[in-house]
C-alpha atoms as an extended CHARMM CRD file, in Angstrom:
* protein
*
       115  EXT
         1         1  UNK       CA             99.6010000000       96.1990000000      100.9270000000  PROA      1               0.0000000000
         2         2  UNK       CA            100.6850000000       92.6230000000      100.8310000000  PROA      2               0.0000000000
         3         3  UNK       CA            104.1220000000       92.2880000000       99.5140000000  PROA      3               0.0000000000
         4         4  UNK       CA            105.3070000000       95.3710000000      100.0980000000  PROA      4               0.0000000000
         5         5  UNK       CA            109.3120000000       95.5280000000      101.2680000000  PROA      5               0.0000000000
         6         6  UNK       CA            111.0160000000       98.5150000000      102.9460000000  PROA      6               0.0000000000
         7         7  UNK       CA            114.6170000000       98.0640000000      103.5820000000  PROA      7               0.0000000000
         8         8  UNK       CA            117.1420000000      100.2660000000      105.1950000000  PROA      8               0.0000000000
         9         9  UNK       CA            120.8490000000       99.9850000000      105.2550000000  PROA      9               0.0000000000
        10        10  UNK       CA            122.3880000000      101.8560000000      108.1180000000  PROA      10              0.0000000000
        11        11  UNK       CA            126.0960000000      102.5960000000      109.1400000000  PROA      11              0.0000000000
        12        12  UNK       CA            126.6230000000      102.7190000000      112.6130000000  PROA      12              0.0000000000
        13        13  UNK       CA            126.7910000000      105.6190000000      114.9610000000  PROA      13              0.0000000000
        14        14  UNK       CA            127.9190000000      106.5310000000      118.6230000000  PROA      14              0.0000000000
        15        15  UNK       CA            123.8870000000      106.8820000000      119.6190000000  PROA      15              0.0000000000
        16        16  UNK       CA            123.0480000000      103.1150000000      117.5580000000  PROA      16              0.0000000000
        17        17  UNK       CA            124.8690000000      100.4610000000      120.3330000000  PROA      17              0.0000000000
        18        18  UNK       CA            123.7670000000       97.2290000000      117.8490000000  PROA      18              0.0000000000
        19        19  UNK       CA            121.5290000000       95.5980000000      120.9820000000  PROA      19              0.0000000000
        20        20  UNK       CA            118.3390000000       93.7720000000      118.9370000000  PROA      20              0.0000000000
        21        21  UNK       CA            115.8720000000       92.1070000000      120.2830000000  PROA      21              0.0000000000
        22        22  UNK       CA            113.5900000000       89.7080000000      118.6280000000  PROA      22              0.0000000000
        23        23  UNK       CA            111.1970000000       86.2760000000      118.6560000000  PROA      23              0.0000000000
        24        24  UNK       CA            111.5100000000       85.0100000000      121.8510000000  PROA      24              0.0000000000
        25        25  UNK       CA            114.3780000000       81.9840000000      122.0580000000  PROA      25              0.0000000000
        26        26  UNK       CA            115.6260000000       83.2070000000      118.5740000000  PROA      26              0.0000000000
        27        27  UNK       CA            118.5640000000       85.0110000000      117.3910000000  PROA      27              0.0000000000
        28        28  UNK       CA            116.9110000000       88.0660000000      115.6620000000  PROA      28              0.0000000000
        29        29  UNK       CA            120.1760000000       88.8940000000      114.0920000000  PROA      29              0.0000000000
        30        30  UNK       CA            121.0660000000       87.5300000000      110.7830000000  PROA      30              0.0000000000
        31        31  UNK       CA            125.1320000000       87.7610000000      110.0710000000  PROA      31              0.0000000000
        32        32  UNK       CA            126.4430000000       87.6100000000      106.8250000000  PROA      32              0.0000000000
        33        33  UNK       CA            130.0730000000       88.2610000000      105.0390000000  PROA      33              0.0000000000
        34        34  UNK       CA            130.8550000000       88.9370000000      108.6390000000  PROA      34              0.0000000000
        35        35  UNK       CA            129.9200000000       92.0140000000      109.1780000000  PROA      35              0.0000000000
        36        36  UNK       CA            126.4120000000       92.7540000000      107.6600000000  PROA      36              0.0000000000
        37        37  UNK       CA            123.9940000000       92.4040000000      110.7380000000  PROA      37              0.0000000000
        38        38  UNK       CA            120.6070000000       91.9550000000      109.6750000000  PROA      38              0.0000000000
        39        39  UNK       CA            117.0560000000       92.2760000000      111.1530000000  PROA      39              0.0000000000
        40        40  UNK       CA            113.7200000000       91.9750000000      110.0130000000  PROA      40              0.0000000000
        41        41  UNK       CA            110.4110000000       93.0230000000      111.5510000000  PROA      41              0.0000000000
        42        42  UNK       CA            106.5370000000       91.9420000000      110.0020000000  PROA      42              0.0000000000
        43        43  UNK       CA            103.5210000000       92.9410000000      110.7550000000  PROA      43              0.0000000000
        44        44  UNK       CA            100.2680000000       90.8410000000      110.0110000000  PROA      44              0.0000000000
        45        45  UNK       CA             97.9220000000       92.6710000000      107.8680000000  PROA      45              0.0000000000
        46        46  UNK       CA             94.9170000000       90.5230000000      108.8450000000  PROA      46              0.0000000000
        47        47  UNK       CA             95.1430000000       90.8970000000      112.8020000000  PROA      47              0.0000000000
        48        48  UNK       CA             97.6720000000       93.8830000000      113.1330000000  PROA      48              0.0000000000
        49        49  UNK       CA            100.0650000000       91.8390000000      115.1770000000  PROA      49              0.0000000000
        50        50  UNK       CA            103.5630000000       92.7230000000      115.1300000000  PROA      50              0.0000000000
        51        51  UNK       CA            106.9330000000       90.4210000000      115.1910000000  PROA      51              0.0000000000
        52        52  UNK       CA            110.4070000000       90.1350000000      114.6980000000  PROA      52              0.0000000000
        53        53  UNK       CA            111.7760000000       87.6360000000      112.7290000000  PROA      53              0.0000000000
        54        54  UNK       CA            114.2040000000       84.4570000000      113.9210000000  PROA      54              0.0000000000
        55        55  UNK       CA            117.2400000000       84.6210000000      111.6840000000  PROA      55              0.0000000000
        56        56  UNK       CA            118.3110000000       80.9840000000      110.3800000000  PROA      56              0.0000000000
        57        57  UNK       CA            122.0690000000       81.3320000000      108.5250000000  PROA      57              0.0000000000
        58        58  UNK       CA            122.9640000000       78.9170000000      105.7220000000  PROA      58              0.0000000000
        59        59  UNK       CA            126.1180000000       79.5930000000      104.9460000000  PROA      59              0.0000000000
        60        60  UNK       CA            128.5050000000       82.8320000000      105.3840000000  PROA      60              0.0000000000
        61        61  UNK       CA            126.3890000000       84.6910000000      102.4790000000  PROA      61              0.0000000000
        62        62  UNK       CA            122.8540000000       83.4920000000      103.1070000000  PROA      62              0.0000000000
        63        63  UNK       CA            120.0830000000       83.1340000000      105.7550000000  PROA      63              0.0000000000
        64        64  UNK       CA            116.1600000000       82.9070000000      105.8160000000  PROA      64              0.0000000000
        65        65  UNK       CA            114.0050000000       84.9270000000      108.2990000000  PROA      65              0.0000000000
        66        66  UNK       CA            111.1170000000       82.3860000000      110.0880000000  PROA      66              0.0000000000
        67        67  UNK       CA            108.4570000000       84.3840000000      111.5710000000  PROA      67              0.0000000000
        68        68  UNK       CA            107.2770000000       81.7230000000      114.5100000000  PROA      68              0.0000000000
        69        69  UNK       CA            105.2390000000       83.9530000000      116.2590000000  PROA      69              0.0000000000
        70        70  UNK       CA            102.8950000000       83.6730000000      113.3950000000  PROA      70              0.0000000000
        71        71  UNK       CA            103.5600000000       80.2970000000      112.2640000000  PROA      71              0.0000000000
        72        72  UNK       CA            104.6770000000       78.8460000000      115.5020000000  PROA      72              0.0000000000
        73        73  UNK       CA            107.5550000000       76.9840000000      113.5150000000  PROA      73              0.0000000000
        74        74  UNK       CA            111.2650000000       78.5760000000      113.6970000000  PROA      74              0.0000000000
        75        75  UNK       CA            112.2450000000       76.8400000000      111.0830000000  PROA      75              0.0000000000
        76        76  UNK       CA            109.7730000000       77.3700000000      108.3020000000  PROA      76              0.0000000000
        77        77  UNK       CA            111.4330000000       79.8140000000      105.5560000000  PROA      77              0.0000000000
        78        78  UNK       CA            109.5880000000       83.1320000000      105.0040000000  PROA      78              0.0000000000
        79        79  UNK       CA            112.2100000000       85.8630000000      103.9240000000  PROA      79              0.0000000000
        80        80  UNK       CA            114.9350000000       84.1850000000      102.3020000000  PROA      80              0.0000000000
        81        81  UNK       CA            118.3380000000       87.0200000000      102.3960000000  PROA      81              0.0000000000
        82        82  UNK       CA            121.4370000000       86.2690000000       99.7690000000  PROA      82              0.0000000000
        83        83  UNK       CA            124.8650000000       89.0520000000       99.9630000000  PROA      83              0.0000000000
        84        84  UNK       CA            127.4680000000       88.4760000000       97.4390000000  PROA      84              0.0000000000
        85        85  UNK       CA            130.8820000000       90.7590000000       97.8660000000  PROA      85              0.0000000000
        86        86  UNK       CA            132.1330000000       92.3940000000       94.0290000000  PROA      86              0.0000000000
        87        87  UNK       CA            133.9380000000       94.7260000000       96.5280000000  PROA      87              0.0000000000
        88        88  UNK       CA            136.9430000000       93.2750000000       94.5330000000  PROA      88              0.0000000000
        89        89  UNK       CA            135.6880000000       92.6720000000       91.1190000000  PROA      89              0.0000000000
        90        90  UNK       CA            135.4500000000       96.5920000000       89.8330000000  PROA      90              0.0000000000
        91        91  UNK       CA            133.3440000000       95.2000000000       86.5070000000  PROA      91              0.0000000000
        92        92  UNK       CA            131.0000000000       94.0450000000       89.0180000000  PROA      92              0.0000000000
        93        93  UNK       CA            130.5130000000       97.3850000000       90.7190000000  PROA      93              0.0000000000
        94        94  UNK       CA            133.5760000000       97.2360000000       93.4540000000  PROA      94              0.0000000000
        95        95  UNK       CA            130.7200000000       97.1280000000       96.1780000000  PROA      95              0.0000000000
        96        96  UNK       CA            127.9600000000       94.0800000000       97.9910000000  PROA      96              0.0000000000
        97        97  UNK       CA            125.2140000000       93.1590000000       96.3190000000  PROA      97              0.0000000000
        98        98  UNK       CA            121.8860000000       92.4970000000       98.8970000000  PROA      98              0.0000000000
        99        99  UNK       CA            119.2580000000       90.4220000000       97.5890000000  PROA      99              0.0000000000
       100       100  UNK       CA            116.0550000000       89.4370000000       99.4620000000  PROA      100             0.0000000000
       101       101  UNK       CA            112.8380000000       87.2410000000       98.5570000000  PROA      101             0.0000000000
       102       102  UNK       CA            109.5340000000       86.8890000000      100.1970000000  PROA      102             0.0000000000
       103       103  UNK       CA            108.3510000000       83.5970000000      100.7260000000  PROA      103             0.0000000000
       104       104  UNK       CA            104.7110000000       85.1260000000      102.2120000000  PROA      104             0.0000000000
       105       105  UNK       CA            102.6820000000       87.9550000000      101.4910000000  PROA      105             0.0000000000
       106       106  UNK       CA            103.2150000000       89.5660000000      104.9820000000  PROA      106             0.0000000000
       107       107  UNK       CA            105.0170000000       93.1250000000      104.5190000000  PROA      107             0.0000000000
       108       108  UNK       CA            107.9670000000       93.3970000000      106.3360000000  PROA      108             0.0000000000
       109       109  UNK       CA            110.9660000000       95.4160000000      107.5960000000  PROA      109             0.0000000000
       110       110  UNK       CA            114.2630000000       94.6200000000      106.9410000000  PROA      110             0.0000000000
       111       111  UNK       CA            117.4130000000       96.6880000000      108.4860000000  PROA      111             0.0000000000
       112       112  UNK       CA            120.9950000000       96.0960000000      107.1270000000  PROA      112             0.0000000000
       113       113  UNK       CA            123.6990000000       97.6660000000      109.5500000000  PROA      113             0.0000000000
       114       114  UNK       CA            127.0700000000       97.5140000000      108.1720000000  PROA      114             0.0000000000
       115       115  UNK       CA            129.8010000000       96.8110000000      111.1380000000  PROA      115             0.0000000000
């Protein structure tokens, strides 16, 4: 269904060695606060076809996804990603806060590994 959002935060393991692979002459890894390593994978609902998105950061706590293997332009916004660290502000909830927005009505996959 268009719209739809599955994301999944991971901690790493022995068996997960952190090598991604994505749109071809794009980083497919999005890094934010440092350590969050992010990823997102879309799949076109009207032809099936599968991609990984190109990670563009804009600063140490946000990013957008492109998806130029449907739109052909790496730099056109599609999944804009925002992470804001309360991990010292207990009243906040001592922990990060993720936030992600769809700019297109393509599902898609996002994974969160914490490093």
């Amino acid at each position: 269904m268009p719209g739809d959002v599955t994301t999944t935060v991971v901690q790493p393991t022995v068996n997960q060695p952190g090598i991604l692979v994505g749109a071809t002459g794009s980083d497919p890894v999005l890094v934010l606060l440092g350590r969050f390593h992010i990823t997102l994978s879309a799949t076109d609902p009207r032809s099936g076809r599968e991609t990984f998105g190109a990670a563009v950061p804009l600063g140490p706590g946000a990013g957008y996804f492109s998806l130029p293997d449907f739109t052909g332009d790496a730099s056109f916004p599609e999944i804009m990603i925002k992470m804001v660290s309360a991990i010292d502000v207990p009243s906040m909830g001592g922990t990060f806060w993720f936030f992600h927005d769809p700019l297109t009505d393509i599902p898609y996959n996002l994974t969160v590994i914490d490093s």
